[in-house]
C-alpha positions as CSV (number, residue, x, y, z in Angstrom):
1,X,-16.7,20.0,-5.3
2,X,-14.4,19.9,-2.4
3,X,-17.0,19.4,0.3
4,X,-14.7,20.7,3.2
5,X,-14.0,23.6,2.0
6,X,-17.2,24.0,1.2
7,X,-18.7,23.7,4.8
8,X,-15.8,26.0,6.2
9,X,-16.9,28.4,3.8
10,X,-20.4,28.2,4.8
11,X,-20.2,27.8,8.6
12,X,-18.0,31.2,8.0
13,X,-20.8,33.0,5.8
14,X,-23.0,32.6,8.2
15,X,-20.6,33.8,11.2
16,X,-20.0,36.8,9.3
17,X,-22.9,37.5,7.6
18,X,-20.7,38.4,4.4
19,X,-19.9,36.5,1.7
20,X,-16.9,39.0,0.9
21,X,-15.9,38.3,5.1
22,X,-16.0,34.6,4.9
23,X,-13.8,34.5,1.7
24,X,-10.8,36.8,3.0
25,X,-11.3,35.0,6.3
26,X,-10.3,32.1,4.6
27,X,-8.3,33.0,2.1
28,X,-10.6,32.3,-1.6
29,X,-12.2,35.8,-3.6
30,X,-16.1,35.6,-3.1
31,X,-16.6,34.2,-6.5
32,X,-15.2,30.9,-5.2
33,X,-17.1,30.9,-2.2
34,X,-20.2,32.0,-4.0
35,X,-19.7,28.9,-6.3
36,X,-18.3,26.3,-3.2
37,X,-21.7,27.6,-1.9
38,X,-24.2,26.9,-4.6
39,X,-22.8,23.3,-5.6
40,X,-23.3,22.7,-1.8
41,X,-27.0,24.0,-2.4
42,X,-26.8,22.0,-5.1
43,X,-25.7,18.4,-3.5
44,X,-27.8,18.9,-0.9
45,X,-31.2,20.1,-3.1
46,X,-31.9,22.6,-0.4
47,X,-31.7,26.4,-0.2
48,X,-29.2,27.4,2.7
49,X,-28.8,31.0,2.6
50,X,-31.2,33.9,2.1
51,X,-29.0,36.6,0.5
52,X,-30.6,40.7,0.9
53,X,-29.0,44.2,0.5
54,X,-28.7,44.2,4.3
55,X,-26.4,40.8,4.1
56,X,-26.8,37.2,4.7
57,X,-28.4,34.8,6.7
58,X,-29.1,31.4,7.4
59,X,-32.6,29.6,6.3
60,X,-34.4,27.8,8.4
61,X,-32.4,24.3,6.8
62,X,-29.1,26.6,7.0
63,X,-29.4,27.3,10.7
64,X,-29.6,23.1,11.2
65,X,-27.4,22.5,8.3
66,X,-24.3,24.9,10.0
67,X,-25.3,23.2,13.5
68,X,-23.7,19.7,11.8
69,X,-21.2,21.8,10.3
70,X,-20.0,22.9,13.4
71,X,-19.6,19.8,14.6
72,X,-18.1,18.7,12.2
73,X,-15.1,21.4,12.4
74,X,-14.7,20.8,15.4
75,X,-14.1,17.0,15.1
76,X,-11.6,18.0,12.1
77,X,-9.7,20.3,14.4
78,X,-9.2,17.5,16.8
79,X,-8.1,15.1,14.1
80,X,-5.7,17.8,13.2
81,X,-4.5,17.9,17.1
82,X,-4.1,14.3,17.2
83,X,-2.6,13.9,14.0
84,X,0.3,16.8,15.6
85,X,0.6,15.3,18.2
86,X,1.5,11.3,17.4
87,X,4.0,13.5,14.4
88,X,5.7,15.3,17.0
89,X,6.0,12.7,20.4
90,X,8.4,9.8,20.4
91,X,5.8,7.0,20.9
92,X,4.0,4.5,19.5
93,X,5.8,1.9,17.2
94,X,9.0,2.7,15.4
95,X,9.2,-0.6,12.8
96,X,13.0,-0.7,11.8
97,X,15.1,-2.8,8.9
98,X,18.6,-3.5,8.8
99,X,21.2,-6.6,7.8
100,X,21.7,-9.7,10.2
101,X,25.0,-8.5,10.8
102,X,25.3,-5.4,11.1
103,X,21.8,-5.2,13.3
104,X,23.3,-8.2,15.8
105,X,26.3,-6.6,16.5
106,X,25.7,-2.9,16.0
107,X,22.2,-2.0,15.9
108,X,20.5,-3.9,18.6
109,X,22.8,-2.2,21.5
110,X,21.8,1.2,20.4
111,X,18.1,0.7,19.9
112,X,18.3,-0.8,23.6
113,X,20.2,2.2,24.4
114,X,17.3,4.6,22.5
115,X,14.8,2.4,24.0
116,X,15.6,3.0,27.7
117,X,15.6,7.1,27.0
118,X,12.3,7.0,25.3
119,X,10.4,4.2,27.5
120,X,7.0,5.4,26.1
121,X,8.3,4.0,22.2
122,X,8.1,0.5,21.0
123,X,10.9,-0.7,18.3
124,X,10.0,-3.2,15.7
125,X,13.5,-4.5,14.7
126,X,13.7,-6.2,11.4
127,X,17.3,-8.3,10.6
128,X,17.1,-9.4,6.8
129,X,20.3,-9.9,4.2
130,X,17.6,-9.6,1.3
131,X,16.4,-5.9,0.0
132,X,13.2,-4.6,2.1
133,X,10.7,-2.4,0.2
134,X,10.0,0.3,3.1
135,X,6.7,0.7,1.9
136,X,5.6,-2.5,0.7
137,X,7.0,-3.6,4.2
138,X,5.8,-1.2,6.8
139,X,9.0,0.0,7.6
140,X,9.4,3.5,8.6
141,X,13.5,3.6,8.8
142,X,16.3,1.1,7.6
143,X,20.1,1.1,8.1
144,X,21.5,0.3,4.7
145,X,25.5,-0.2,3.4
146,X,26.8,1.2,0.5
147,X,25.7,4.2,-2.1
148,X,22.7,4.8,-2.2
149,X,20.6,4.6,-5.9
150,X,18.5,8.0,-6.6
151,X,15.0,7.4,-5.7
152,X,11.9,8.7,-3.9
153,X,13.4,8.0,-0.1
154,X,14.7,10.2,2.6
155,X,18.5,9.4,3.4
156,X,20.8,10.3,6.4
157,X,24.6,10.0,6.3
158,X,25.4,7.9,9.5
159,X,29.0,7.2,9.2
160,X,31.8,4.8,7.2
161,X,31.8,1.3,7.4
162,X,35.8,-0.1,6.6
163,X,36.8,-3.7,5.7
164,X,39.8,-5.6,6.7
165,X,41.3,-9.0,5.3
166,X,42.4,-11.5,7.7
167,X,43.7,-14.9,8.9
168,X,44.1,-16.9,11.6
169,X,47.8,-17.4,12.8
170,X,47.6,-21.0,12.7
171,X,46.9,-20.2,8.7
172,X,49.1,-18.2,7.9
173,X,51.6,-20.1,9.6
174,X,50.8,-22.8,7.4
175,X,50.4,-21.0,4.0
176,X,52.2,-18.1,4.5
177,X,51.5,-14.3,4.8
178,X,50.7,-12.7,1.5
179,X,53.1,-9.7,0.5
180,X,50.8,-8.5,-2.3
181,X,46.9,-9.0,-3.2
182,X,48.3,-10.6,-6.5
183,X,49.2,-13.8,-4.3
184,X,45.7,-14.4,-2.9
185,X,45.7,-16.3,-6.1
186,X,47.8,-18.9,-4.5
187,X,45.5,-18.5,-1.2
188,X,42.3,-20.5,0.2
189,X,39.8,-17.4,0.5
190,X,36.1,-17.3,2.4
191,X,34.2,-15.4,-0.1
192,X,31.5,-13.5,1.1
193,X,28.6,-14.1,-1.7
194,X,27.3,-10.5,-1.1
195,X,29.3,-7.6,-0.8
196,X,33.2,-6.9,-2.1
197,X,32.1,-8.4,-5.5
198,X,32.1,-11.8,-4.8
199,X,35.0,-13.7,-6.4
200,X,36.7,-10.5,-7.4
201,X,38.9,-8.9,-4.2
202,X,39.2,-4.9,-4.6
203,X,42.1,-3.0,-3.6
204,X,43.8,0.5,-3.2
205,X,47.8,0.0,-3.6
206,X,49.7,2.5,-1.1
207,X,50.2,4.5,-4.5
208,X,46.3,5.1,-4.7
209,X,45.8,1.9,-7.9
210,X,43.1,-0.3,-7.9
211,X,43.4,-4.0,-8.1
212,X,40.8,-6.3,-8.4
213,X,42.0,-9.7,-7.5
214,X,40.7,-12.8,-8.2
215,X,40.0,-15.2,-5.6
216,X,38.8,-18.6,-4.8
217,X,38.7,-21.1,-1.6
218,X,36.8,-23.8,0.4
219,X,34.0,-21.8,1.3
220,X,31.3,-19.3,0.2
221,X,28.9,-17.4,2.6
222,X,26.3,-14.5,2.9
223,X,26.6,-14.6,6.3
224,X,29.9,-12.6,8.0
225,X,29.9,-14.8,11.0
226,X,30.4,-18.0,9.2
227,X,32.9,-16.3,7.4
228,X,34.8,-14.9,10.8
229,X,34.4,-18.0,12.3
230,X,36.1,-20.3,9.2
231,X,39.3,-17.6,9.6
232,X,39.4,-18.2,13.2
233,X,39.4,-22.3,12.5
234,X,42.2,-21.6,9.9
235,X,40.3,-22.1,6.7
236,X,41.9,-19.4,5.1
237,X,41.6,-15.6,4.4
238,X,38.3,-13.7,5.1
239,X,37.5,-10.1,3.9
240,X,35.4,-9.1,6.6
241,X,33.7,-5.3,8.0
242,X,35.8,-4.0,11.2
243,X,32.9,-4.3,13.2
244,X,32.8,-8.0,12.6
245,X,36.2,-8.8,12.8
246,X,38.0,-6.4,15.4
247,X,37.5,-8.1,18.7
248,X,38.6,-11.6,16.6
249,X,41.9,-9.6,16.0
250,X,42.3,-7.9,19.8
251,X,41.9,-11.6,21.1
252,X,44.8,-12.6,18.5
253,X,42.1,-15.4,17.0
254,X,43.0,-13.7,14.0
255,X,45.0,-11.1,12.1
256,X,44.9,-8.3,9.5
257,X,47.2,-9.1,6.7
258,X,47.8,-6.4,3.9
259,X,47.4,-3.2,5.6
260,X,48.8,-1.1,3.8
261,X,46.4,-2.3,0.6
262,X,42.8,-1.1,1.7
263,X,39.6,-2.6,1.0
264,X,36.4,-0.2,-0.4
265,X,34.5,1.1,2.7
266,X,31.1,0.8,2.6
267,X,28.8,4.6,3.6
268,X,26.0,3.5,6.2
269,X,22.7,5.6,5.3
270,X,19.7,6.1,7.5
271,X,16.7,5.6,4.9
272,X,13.4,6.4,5.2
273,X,10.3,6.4,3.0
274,X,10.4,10.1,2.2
275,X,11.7,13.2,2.8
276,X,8.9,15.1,3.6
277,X,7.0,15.0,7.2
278,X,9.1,12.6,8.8
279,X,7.9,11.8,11.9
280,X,9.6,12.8,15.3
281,X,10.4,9.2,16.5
282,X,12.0,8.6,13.6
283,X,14.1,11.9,13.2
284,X,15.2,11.3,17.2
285,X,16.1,7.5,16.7
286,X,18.9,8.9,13.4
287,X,20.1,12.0,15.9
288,X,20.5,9.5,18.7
289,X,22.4,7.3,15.9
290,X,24.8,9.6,14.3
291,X,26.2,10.4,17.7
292,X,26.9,6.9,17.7
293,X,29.5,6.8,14.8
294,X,32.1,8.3,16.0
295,X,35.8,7.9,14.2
296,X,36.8,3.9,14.8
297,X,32.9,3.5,16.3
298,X,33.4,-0.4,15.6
299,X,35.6,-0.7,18.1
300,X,33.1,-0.9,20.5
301,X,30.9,-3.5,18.3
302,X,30.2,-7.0,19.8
């Protein structure tokens, strides 16, 4: 029996005075509330109602009984309010998951940002390389690269995240600039051991072909700043996210080689652990981020 609906039904009877009043009040026929009523009578092995041709009404254990009842609506209705309410305000704790990277450079400036126009909310800011189970973890909203897999989660489309390959002067001074990704062959490269399949380079030609290059080199990494930092020492060639590598190239510590062969750009997704009643401080925190990604946003990353 589902017990609430059973005392809504009967705190209603009694209101009324109708059985048939009490159902269309709430929505059943009055054989469902006849029966919601009896299993209560039932559970509780006490008669509730006396029931006459000139209606219904309340026994002497009814009139007690619907007292607690009462009571008990009304603590329900202010769950209800609460419950609203913490959905609807941007407060509380907001607990949020993204890479090392991307979250040092790109994300902790605009939670700061998000922070300071919503003083009442407290951010929980997660930086991990490794795949975080939202729900296993706690975490109500993570900024992830790349397509997304079908599953179970909520997703927002933030914005595109390009690549570049580059070198340090000193480098390519030394070694020589490369005219074609086929001659990366001949070239020390800092392989990033997580994205941009590892020892395998991909390309778009000019014309629109792939290439996947093969590629090898001093140094392996999963983290992009160790990576950056090897190109600027003149290790070699580094494959690296614009937001990583662009002030490293407006300083002249480094430069893009190939242009005109592009690298696969990563999509950035807003995930969250479902779709359905997502809560207000996390709805405002990916508004306040997609205005954030606006064409060439990583120029302004740090």
């Amino acid at each position: 029996m589902d017990r609430i609906t059973g005392v809504q039904l009967f705190a209603r009877i009694v209101e009324t005075g109708s059985f048939s009043k009490a159902s269309a009040d709430l929505g059943v026929t009055q054989p469902t509330a006849t029966k919601h009523v009896a299993a209560l009578e039932e559970h509780l092995g006490a008669r509730l109602l006396n029931r006459n041709t000139r209606g219904v009404s309340a026994t002497e254990i009814g009139a007690l009984y619907y007292e607690k009842c009462k009571a008990i609506q009304r603590e329900l209705e202010e769950a209800d309010n609460l419950a609203a309410l913490l959905q609807s305000r941007v407060g509380g704790t907001l607990r949020i998951s993204t890479s090392v990277e991307f979250g040092r450079r790109v994300l902790t400036p605009m939670v700061l940002n998000f922070m300071r126009e919503h003083p009442e909310l407290s951010i929980d800011l997660s930086l991990d390389d490794r795949y975080v189970n939202l729900v296993e973890h706690g975490v109500e909203l993570a900024i992830r690269m790349g397509r997304l897999a079908d599953s179970s989660l909520g997703s927002r489309f933030l914005g595109i995240n390009p690549w570049a390959l580059v070198a340090s002067p000193a480098y390519l001074q030394r070694a020589g600039v490369p005219a074609s990704p086929q001659e990366l062959s001949r070239h020390a490269c800092l392989v990033y051991s997580s994205v941009q399949g590892d020892d395998r380079w991909q390309f778009t030609t000019p014309a629109g072909e792939a290439l996947s290059v093969p590629v090898k080199g001093p140094l392996r990494s999963n983290n992009l700043s160790t990576l950056l930092a090897a190109a600027r020492a003149g290790m070699g060639l580094a494959a690296l996210p614009w937001y990583v590598a662009h002030a490293s190239v407006a300083d002249g510590a480094v430069q893009v080689v190939l242009q005109e062969h592009t690298l696969p750009s990563q999509e950035i997704h807003a995930v969250f652990p479902s779709p359905k009643l997502v809560p207000s401080k996390v709805t405002r925190f990916i508004d306040f981020a997609q205005q954030q990604f606006p064409e060439r946003w990583w120029l302004e990353a740090r």
